[in-house]
N, C-alpha and C positions, 0 to 999 in steps of 0.2 A: 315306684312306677316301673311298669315294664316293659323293656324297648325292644322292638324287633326289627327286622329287616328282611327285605324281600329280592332274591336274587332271581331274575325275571327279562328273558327276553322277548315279553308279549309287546310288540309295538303299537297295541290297541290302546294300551291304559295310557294315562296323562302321566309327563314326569312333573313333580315336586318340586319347587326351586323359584328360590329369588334370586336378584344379583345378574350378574351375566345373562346366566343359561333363564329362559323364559320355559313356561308348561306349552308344549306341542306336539302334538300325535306325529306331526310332520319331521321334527326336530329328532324323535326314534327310530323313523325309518331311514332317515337319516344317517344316523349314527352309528346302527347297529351293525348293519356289515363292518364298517371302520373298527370296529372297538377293539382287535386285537390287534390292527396293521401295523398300529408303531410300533419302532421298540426307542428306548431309552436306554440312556446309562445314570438315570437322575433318580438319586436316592429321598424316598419319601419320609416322614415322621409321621406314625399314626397315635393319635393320646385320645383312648377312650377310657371307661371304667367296666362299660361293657366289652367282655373279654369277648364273645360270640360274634359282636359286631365288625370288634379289634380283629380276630382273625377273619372274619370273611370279606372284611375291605382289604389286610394284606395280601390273602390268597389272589382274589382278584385285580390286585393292583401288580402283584407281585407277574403272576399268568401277563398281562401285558406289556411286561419288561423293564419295571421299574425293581431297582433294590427295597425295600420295605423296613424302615423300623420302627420298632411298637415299644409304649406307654400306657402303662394303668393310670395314671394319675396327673395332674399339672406338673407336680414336683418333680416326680419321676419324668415326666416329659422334657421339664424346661434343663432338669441333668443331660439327660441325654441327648438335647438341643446342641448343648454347649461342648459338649463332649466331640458329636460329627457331623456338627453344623452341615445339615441335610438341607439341601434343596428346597423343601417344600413341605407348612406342615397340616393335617387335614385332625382338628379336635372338635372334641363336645364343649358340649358349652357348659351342660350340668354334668360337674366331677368336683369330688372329695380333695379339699387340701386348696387346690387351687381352681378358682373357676375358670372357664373355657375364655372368660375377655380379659380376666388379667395371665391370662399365660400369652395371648394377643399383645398386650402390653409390655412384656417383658420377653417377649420374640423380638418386638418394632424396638423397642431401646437393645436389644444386642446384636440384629442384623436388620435393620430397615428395608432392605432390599426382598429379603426371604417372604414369599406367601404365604399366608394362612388361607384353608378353608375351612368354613364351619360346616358338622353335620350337626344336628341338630333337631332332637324330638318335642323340642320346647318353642312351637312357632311363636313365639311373640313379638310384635312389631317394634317393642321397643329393643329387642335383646338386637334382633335385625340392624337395628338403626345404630345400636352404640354398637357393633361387630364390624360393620362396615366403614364408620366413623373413625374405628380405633385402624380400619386397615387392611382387614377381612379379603380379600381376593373375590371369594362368592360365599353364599348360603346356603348349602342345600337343608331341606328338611325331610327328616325319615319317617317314613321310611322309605329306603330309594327303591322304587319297583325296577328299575333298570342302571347298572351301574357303568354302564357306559357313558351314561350324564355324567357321573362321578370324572370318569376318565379324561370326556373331554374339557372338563372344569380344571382340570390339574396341568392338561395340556397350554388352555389358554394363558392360564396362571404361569408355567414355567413360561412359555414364549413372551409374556408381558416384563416377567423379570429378567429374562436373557435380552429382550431388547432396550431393559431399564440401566442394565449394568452394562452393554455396550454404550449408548449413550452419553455414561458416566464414563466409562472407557474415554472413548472418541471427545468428551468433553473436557479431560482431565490432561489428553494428548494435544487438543486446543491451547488447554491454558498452557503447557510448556512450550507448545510450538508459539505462542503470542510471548511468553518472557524471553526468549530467547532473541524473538522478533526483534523485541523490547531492548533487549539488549545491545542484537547489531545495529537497531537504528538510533543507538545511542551512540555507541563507537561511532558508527556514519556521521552522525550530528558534528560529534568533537570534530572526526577529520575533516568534514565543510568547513566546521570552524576554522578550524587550522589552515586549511586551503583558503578561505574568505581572508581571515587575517595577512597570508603569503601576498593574494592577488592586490589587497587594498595598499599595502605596504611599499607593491610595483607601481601602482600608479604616486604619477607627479603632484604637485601640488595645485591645488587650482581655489580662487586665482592663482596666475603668478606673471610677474612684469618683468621686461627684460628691453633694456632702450629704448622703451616709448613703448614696444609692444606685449599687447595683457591676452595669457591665455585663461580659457577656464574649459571645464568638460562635465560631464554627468555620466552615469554610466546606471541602468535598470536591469537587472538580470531579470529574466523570466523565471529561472529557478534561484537556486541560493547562491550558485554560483558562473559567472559571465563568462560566456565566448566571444564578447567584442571587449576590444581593449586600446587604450591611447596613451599616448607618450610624447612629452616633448622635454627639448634638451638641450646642451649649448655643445655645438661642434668644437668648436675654439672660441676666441675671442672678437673675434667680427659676425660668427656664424651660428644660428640656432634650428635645429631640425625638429619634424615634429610628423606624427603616422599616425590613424585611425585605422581599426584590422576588425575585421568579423569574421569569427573562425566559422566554421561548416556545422552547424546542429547548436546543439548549447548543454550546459549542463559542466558536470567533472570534467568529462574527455576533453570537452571545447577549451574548458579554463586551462585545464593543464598546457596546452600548444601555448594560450596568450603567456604564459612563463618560460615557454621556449620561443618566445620573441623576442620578449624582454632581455633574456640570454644572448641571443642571436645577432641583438643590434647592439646590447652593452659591449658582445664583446670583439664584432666586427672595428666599433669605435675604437677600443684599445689595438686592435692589432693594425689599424692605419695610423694610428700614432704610433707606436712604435717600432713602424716601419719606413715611417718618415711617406708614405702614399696618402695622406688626409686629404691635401688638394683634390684628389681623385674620388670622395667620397659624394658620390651623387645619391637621389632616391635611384633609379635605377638599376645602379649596381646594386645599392642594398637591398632590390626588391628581387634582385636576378642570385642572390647571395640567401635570403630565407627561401627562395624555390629550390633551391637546391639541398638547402636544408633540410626542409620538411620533406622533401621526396628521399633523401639519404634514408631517413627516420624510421620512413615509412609506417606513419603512424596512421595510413585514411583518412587525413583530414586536410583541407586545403584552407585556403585564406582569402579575401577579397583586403584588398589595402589600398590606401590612400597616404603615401610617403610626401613629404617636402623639404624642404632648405631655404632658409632665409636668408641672404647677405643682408645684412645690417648697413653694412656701408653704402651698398649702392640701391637695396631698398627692392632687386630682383628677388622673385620667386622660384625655385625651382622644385618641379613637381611630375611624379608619375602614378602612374593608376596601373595598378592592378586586380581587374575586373571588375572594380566596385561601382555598383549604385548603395542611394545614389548619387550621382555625380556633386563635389565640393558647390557652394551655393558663392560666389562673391554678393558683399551687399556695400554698396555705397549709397550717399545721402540720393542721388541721383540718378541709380541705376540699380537693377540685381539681374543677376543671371548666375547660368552655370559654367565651371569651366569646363574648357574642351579636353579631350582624353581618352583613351582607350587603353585595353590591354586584358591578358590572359590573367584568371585568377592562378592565387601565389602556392607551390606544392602539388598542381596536377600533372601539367606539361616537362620535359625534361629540357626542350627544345624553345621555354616560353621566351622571349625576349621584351626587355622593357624599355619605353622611351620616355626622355626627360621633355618637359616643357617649361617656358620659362616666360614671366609675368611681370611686368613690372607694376609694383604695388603702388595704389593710390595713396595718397596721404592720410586722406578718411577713409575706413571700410572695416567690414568684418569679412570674415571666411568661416562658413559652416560646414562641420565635416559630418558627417550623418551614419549608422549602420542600417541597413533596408528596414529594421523592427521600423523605423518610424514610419515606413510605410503604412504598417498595419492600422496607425490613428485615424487615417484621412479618411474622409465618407467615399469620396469618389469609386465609382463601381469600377473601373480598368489600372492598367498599371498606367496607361499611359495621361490620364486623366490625371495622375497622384502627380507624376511627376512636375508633369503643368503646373498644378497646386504649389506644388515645395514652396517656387522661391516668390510665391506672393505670399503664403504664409512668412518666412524670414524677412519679407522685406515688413510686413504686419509686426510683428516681434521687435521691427528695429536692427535687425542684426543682431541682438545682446542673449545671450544663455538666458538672464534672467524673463529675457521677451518671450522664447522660445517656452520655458517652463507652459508660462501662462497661455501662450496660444495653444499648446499641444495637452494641455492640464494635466503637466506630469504631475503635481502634488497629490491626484484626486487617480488615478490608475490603477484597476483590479488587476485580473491575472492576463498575463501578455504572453502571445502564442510565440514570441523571438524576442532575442534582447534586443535594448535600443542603448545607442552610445551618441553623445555630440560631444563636438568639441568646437570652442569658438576662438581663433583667432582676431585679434582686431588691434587698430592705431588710430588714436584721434575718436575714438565713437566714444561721445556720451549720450 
């Protein structure tokens, strides 16, 4: 068979081609001006058996500013493949040794990414179909009356596999930018852990009974770990104090402050005993004692608190607010409200001062201490609407933690925009 080729810049004749490039008189007028403007530094593979062809495709592959290397045969081609793994390779289909689809197949098993195009004097639809099949980039068939078809076949080819292998790039910079991810949010996980464990560890035990009176508390982080936090605890031997805190935001930052509370007040306690000034140990002071703290710190974060003190003996309440909603809820068989109170939140002001109040406690009752999340449950459209709500929902509940669960359905609670903290004081409530 004798194969020829037609080096021709008449824009009249039809070009030849499947695959890609379609036949269009339009597509050469096209093209033709373009056909030398690139240039390249992208080394081709040409594997013909026709030597005339071989060089008139490098010559003009070459004139457009590609490097050019040529093969007579599959063999010789798939050597010299391997040897300087070119860019891009443009074979016949009918060659001695090796045919034109399995050198295709043995291009795609040593670089998958590299193009193949076929030139091809052998139109057949089947050679077509299993060329393209096996990976082919395009088809053309000779003779090529213009080889700027050629040219811009090789172009589409290289820009398809430069945008395949960035891709692969950008994909393969994913997966280690995601293992890495992977990794810090594994460290992260443990040190939540770790930080969850600290926090759960801080809080009291709940229940817990102390002369007639039973505390208990709940605590819902919105994230893994809580910026509201409670504590109670025995002053001395007549005396037991107890504080609900909602630190500013939530998360890490917040939880860390609830462990510089915990600090703050374990160790204000030791240093009035060991000063012999306990008598002196009001909420007050010790609200006016973590302002000063937190502001020393200066960590940007502030606190809203709700401190108390129990005399046991004589059954008084003493108690201060700092800034918190909302306000503590008293509940008796025969009465609920809130108590009275005011005051600047804890760690903003330098200047803040706090003041005691003082209650004397019913025989029956509970006291619910709340952080504003439980706002978030209520239907009511206003703040002031919720508030209203609170303490007929508490006196609905009973006064009891476990009342509250259920009217507020914490068991049943998805994702929550703040955390929620209660604590229930109470004497004589069943």
């Amino acid at each position: 068979m004798i194969k020829t080729i037609v080096l021709t810049r008449d824009v009249q004749k039809p070009i030849q081609s499947l695959g890609p490039m379609c036949s269009s008189p339009d597509a050469n007028l096209i093209l033709a001006p373009f056909a030398h403007m690139q240039k390249t530094s992208a080394t081709l593979l040409i594997i013909d058996d026709d030597e005339v062809v071989r060089a008139s495709l490098a010559a003009y592959l070459e004139d457009s500013g590609f490097s050019v290397l040529q093969a007579s045969n599959g063999v010789q081609g798939l050597k010299v493949f391997e040897q300087e793994q070119p860019d891009l390779v443009i074979c016949d289909l009918r060659m001695p040794q090796m045919s034109g689809l399995e050198l295709i197949r043995q291009v795609a098993q040593r670089s998958a990414q590299t193009p193949v195009i076929v030139i091809s004097g052998a139109g057949v639809m089947s050679d077509v179909v299993e060329a393209l099949r096996l990976g082919a980039a395009d088809y053309l068939i000779k003779p090529l009356e213009d080889l700027a078809v050629l040219e811009h076949s090789v172009h589409r080819a290289l820009d398809r596999a430069r945008l395949l292998h960035e891709n692969q790039r950008y994909r393969e910079k994913l997966e280690s930018a995601n293992r890495e991810l992977e990794a810090s949010l594994h460290l992260l996980q443990e040190d939540q852990n770790a930080g969850r464990q600290v926090q759960m560890n801080m809080l009291p035990t709940s229940p817990w009974s102390l002369d007639g009176f039973d505390f208990a508390h709940q605590i819902i982080p919105s994230l893994y770990l809580s910026g509201d936090f409670v504590d109670y605890f025995k002053v001395d031997e007549r005396r037991v104090a107890f504080y609900l805190a909602d630190v500013s935001g939530h998360g890490a930052s917040s939880a860390f402050v609830t462990v510089l509370l915990k600090f703050m007040t374990t160790r204000l306690l030791f240093e009035s005993k060991r000063n012999g000034t306990l008598p002196e140990f009001k909420p007050s002071e010790v609200l006016a004692h973590i302002n000063r703290g937190l502001i020393n710190c200066k960590l940007g974060k502030h606190v809203t608190m709700v401190g108390g003190v129990i005399d046991q003996e004589t059954g008084l309440l003493t108690y201060s607010i700092g800034g918190h909603l909302p306000l503590p809820v008293l509940y008796t068989p025969d009465s609920v409200t809130y108590l009275e109170g005011r005051g600047l939140p804890v760690g903003l002001f330098n200047e803040a001062t706090y003041e005691d109040q003082v209650l004397k406690l019913p025989e029956t009752f509970s006291l619910t201490l709340m952080s504003d999340g439980i706002l978030d449950l209520l239907a009511e459209p206003t703040l002031k609407e919720k508030e209203a709500a609170l303490p007929q929902l508490v006196k609905a509940a009973g006064g009891s933690l476990d009342g509250l669960r259920q009217v507020f359905g914490l068991a049943t609670l998805g994702e929550m925009p703040d955390d929620i903290a209660l604590m229930v004081l109470s004497r004589n409530l069943t």
